[in-house]
TIMI-636626 format. One record per residue: residue number from 0; residue in three letters; z, y, x of N, C-alpha, C, CB in turn. Coordinates in steps of 0.1 Angstrom, whole numbers. Glycine has a CB too. Layout:
seq, type, n_z, n_y, n_x, ca_z, ca_y, ca_x, c_z, c_y, c_x, cb_z, cb_y, cb_x
NUM, ALA, Z, Y, X, Z, Y, X, Z, Y, X, Z, Y, X
...
***
This chain:
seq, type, n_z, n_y, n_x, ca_z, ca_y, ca_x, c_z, c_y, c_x, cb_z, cb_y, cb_x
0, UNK, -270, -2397, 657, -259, -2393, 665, -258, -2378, 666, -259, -2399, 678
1, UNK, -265, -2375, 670, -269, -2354, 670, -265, -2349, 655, -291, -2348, 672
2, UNK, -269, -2353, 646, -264, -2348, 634, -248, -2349, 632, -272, -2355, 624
3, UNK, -239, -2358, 637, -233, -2362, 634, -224, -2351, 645, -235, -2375, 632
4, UNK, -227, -2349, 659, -219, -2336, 665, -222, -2323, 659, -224, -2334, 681
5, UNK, -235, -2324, 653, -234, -2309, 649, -227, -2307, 635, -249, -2301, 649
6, UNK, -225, -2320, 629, -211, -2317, 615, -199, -2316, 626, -206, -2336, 601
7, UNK, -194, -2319, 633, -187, -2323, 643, -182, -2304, 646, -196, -2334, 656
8, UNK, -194, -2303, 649, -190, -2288, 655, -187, -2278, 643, -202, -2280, 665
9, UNK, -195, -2276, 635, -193, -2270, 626, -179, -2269, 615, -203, -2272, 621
10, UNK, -180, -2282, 617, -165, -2285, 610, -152, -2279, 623, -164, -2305, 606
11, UNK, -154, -2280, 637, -144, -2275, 641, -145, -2260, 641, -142, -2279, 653
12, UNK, -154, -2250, 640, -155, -2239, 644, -150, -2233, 625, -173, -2235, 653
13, UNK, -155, -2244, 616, -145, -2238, 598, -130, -2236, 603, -144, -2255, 579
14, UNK, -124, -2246, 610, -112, -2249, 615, -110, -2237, 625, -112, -2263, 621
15, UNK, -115, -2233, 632, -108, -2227, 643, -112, -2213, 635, -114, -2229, 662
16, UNK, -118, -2211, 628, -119, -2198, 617, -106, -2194, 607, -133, -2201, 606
17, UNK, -105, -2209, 604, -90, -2207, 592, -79, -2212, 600, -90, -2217, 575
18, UNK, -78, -2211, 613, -64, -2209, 621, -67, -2193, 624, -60, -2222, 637
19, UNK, -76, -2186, 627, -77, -2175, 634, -76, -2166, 622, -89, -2173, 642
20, UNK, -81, -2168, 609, -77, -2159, 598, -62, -2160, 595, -85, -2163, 586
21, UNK, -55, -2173, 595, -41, -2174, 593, -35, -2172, 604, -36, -2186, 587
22, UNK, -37, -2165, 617, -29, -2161, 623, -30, -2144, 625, -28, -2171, 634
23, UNK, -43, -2140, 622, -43, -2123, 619, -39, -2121, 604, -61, -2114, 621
24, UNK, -37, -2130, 592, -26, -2129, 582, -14, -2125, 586, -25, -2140, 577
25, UNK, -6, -2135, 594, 8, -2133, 601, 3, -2121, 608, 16, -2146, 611
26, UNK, -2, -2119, 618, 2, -2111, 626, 2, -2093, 615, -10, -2113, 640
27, UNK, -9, -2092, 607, -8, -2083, 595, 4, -2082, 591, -16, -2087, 583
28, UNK, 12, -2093, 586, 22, -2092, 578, 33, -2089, 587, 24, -2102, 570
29, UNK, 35, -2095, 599, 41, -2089, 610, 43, -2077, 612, 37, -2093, 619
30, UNK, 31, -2070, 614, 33, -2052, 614, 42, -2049, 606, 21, -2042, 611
31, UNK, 31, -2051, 588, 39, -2045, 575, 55, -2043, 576, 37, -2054, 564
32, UNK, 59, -2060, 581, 71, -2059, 582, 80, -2046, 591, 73, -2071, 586
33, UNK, 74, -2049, 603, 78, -2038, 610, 77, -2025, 613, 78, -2041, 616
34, UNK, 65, -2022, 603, 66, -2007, 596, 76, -2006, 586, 52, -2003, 590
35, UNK, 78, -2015, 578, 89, -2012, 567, 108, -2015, 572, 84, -2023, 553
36, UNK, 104, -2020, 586, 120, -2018, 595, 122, -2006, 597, 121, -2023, 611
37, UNK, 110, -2001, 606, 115, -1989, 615, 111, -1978, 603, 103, -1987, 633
38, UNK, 109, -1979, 589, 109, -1966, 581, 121, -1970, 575, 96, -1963, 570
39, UNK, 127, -1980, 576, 140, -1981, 573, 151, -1975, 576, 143, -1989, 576
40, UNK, 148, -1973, 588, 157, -1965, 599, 154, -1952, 602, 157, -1970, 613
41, UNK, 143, -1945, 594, 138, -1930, 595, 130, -1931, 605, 148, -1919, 597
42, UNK, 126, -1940, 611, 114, -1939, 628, 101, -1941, 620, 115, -1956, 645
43, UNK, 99, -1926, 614, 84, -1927, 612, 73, -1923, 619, 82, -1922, 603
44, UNK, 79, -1922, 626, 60, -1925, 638, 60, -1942, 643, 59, -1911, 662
45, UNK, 69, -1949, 646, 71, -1958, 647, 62, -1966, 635, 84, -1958, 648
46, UNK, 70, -1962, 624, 64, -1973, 607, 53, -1971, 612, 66, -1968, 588
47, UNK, 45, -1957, 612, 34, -1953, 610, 23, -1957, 622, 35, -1940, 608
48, UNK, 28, -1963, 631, 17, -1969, 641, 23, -1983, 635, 17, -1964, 661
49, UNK, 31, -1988, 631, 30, -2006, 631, 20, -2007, 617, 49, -2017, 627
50, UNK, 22, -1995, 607, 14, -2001, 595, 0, -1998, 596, 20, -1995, 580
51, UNK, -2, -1989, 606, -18, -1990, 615, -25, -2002, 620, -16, -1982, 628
52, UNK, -15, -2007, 620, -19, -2022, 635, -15, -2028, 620, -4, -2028, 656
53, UNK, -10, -2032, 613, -14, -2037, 599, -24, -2036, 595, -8, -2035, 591
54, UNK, -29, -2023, 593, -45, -2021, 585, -54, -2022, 598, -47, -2004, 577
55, UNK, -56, -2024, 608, -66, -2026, 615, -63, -2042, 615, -67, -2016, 628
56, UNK, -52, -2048, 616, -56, -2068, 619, -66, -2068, 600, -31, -2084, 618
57, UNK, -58, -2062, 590, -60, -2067, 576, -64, -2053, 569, -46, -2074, 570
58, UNK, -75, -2053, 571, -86, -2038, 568, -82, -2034, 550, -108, -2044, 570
59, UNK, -78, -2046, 548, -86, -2049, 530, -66, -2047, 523, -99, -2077, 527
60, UNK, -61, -2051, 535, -46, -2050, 529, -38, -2037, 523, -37, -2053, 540
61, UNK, -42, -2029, 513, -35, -2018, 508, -22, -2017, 510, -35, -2019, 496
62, UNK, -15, -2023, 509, 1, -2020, 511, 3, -2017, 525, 11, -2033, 506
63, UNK, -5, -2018, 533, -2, -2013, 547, -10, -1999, 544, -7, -2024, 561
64, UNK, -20, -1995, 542, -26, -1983, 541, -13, -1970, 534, -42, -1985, 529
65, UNK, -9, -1981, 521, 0, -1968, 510, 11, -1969, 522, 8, -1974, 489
66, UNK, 20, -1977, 529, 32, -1974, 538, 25, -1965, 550, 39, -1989, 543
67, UNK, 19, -1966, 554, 14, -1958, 564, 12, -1941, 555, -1, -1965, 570
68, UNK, 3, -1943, 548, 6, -1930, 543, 19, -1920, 542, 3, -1931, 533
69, UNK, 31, -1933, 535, 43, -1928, 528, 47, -1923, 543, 54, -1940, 518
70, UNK, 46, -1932, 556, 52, -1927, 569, 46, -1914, 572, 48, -1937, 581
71, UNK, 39, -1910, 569, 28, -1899, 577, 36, -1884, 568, 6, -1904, 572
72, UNK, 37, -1887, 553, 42, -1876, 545, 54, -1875, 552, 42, -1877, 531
73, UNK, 64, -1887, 552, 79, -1885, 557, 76, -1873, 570, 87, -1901, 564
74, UNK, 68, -1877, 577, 61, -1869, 590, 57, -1852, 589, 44, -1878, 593
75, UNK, 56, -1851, 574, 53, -1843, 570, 39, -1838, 576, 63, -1837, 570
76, UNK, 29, -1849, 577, 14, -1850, 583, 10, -1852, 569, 9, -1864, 595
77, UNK, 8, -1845, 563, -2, -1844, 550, -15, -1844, 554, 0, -1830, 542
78, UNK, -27, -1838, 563, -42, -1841, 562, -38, -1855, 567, -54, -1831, 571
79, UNK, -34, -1866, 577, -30, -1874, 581, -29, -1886, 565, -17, -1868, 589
80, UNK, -22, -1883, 559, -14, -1889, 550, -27, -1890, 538, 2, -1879, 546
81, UNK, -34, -1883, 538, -49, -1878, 526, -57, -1886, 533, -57, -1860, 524
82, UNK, -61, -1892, 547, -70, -1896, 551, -66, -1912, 550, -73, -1890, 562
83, UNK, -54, -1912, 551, -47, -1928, 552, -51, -1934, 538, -28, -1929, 555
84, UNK, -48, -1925, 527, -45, -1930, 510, -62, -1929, 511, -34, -1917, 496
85, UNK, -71, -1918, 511, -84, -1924, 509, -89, -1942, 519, -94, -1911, 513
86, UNK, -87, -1942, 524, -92, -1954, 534, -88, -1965, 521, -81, -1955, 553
87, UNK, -72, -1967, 516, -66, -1972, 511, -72, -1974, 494, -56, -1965, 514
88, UNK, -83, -1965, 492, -91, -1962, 478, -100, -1971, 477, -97, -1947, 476
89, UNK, -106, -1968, 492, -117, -1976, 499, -115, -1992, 494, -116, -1975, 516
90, UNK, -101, -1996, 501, -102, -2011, 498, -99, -2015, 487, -95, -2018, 504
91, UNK, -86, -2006, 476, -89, -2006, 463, -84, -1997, 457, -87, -2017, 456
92, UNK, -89, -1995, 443, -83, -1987, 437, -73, -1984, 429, -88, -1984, 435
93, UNK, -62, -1979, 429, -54, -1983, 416, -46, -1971, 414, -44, -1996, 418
94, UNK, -42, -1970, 402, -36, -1954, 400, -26, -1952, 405, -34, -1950, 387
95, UNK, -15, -1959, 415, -7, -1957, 423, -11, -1946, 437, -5, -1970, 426
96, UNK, -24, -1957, 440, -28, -1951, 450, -35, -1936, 448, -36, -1961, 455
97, UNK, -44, -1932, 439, -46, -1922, 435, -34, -1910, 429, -54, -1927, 428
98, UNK, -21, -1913, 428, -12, -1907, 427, -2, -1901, 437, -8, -1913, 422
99, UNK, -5, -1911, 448, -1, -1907, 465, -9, -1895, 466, -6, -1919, 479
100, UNK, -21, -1899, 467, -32, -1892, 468, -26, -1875, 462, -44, -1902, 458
101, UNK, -27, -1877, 450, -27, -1862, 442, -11, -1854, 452, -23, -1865, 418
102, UNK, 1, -1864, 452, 8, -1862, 462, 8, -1854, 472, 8, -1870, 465
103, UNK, -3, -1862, 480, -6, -1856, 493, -11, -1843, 493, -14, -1864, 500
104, UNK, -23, -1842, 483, -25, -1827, 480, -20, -1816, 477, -29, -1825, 474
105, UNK, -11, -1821, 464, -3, -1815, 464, 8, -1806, 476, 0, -1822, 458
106, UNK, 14, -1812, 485, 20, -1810, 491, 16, -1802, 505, 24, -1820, 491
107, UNK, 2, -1804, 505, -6, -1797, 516, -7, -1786, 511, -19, -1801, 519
108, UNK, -9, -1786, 500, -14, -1769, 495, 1, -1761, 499, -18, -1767, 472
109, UNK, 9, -1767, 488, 20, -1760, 489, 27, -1754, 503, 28, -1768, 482
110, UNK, 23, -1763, 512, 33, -1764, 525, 24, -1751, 534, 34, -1783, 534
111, UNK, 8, -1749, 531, 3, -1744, 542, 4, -1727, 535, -14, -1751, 547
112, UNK, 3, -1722, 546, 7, -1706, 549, -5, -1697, 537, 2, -1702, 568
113, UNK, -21, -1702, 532, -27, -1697, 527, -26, -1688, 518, -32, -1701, 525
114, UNK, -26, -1679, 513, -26, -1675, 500, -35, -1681, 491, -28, -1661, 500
115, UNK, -50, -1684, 491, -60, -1689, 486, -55, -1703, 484, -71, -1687, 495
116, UNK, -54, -1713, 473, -51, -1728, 474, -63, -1731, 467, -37, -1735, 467
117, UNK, -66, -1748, 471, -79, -1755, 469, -72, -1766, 460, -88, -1759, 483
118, UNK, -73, -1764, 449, -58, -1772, 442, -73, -1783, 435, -43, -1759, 426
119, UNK, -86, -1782, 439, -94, -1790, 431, -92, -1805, 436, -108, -1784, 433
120, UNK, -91, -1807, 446, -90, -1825, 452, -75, -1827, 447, -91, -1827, 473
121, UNK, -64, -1821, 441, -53, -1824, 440, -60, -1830, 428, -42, -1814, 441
122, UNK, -64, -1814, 414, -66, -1822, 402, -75, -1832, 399, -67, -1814, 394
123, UNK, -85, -1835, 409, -93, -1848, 409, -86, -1860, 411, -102, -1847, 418
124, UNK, -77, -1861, 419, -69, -1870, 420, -61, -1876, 409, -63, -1866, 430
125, UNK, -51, -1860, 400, -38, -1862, 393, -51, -1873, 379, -26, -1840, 387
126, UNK, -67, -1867, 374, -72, -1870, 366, -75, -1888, 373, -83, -1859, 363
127, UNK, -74, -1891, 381, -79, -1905, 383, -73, -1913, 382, -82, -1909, 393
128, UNK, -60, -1904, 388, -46, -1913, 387, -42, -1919, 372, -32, -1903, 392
129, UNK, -45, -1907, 363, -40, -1904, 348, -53, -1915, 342, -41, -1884, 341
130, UNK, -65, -1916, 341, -74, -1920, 338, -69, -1936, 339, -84, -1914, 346
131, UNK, -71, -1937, 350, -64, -1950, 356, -56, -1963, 351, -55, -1946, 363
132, UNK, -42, -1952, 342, -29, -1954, 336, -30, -1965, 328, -24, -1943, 329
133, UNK, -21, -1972, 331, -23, -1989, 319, -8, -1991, 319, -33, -2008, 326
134, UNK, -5, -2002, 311, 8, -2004, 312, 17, -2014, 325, 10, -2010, 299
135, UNK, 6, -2020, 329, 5, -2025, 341, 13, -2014, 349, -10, -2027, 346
136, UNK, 10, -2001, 349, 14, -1992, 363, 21, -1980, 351, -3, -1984, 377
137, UNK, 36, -1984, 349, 46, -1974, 344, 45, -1961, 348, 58, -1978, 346
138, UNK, 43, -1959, 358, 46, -1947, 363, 41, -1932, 358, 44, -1947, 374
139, UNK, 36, -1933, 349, 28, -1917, 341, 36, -1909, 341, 23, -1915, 325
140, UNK, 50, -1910, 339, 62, -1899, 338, 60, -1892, 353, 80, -1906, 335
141, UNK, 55, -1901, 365, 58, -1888, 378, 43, -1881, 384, 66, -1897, 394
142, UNK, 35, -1884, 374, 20, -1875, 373, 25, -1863, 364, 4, -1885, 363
143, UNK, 30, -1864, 353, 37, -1851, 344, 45, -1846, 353, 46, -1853, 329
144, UNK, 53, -1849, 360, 62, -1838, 369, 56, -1837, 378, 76, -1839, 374
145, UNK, 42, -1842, 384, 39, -1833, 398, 31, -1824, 392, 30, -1839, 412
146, UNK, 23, -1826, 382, 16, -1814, 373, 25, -1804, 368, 10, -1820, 361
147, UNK, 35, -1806, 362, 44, -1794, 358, 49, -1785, 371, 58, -1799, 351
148, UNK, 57, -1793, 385, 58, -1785, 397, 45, -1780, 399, 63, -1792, 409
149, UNK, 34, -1782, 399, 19, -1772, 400, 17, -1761, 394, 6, -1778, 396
150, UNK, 24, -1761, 380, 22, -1748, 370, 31, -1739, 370, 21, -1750, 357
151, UNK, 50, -1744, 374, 54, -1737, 375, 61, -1729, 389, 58, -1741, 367
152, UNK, 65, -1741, 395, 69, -1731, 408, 64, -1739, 422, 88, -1729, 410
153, UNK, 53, -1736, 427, 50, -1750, 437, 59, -1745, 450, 31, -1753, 442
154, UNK, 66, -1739, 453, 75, -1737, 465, 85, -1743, 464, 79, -1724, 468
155, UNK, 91, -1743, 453, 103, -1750, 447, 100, -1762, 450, 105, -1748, 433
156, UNK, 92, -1771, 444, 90, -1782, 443, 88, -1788, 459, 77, -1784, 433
157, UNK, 80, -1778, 465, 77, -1783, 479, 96, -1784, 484, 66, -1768, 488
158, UNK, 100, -1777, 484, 115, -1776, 487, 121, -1789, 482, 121, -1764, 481
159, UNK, 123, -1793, 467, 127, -1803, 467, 123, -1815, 473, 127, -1803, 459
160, UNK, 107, -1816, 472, 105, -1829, 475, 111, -1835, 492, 88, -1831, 472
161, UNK, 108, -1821, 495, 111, -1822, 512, 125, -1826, 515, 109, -1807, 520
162, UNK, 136, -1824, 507, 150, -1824, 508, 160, -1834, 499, 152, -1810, 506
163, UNK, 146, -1838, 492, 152, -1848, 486, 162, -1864, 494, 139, -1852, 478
164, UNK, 172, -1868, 492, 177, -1878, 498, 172, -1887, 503, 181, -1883, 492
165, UNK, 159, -1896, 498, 146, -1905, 506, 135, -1897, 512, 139, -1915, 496
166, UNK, 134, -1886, 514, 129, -1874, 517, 114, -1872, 505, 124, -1874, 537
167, UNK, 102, -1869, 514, 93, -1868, 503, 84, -1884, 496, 82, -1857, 509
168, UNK, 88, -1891, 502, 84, -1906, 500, 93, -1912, 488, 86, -1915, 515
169, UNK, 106, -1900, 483, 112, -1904, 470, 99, -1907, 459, 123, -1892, 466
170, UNK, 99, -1915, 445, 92, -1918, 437, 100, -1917, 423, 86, -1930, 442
***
């Protein structure tokens, strides 16, 4: 009989494990969602704390790390936006995400007052991203134009990306 409660229990506590995983699933996807409302609407501190509460229910969920990022740049929180996309490396890696990444560097350098720039974590990034590249992830054409805005005018570029129509979260 004892053996038979403790299958008993164990089998409820598998059960009450895969209702509690499928309901911090939803509740994950819940945020996502409502980080990608309220960046809908330009409320990016908004996106940017729901796709937080996304990556803290679902640690391992990337697409809430990269939207949170994209919120943080709109924010124009670049160290912010570098710490989100690494976390995001953490759970995986993919040359998207390493492209944010060079992104975000990018954009820091350009934006801060220094004369001195530390353009080395940018080009570690733009090489990972490029490294990366498969046909899986089309996008190589917008690693050549953040590398060309690096060589030729990075103020410019900062200017556009900032004023661009989808602001700097355009792709």
């Amino acid at each position: 009989m004892l053996p038979q409660i403790g299958f008993a229990c164990q089998r409820d506590k598998a059960a009450q494990r895969d209702r509690s995983d499928r309901h911090g699933r939803s509740a994950g996807d819940g945020f996502l969602l409502l980080g990608a409302a309220y960046a809908a609407q330009q409320q990016y501190d908004q996106a940017s704390a729901a796709f937080d509460r996304a990556a803290a229910i679902r640690p391992n969920l990337n697409a809430s790390m990269l939207a949170a990022g994209e919120s943080l740049m709109a924010l124009r929180q670049f160290p912010q936006a570098i710490q989100m996309y690494r976390r995001a490396l953490k759970a995986r890696e993919s040359p998207e995400t390493w492209y944010q990444l060079a992104r975000a560097y990018f954009l820091r350098e350009v934006s801060s007052g220094q004369r001195e720039k530390d353009w080395a974590p940018f080009k570690e990034a733009m090489k990972k991203a490029r490294d990366g590249s498969t046909a899986a992830w089309p996008s190589g054409w917008r690693l050549a134009i953040l590398e060309a805005q690096l060589r030729w005018r990075p103020a410019k570029a900062l200017r556009i990306f900032l004023n661009a129509p989808n602001g700097p979260t355009a792709s």
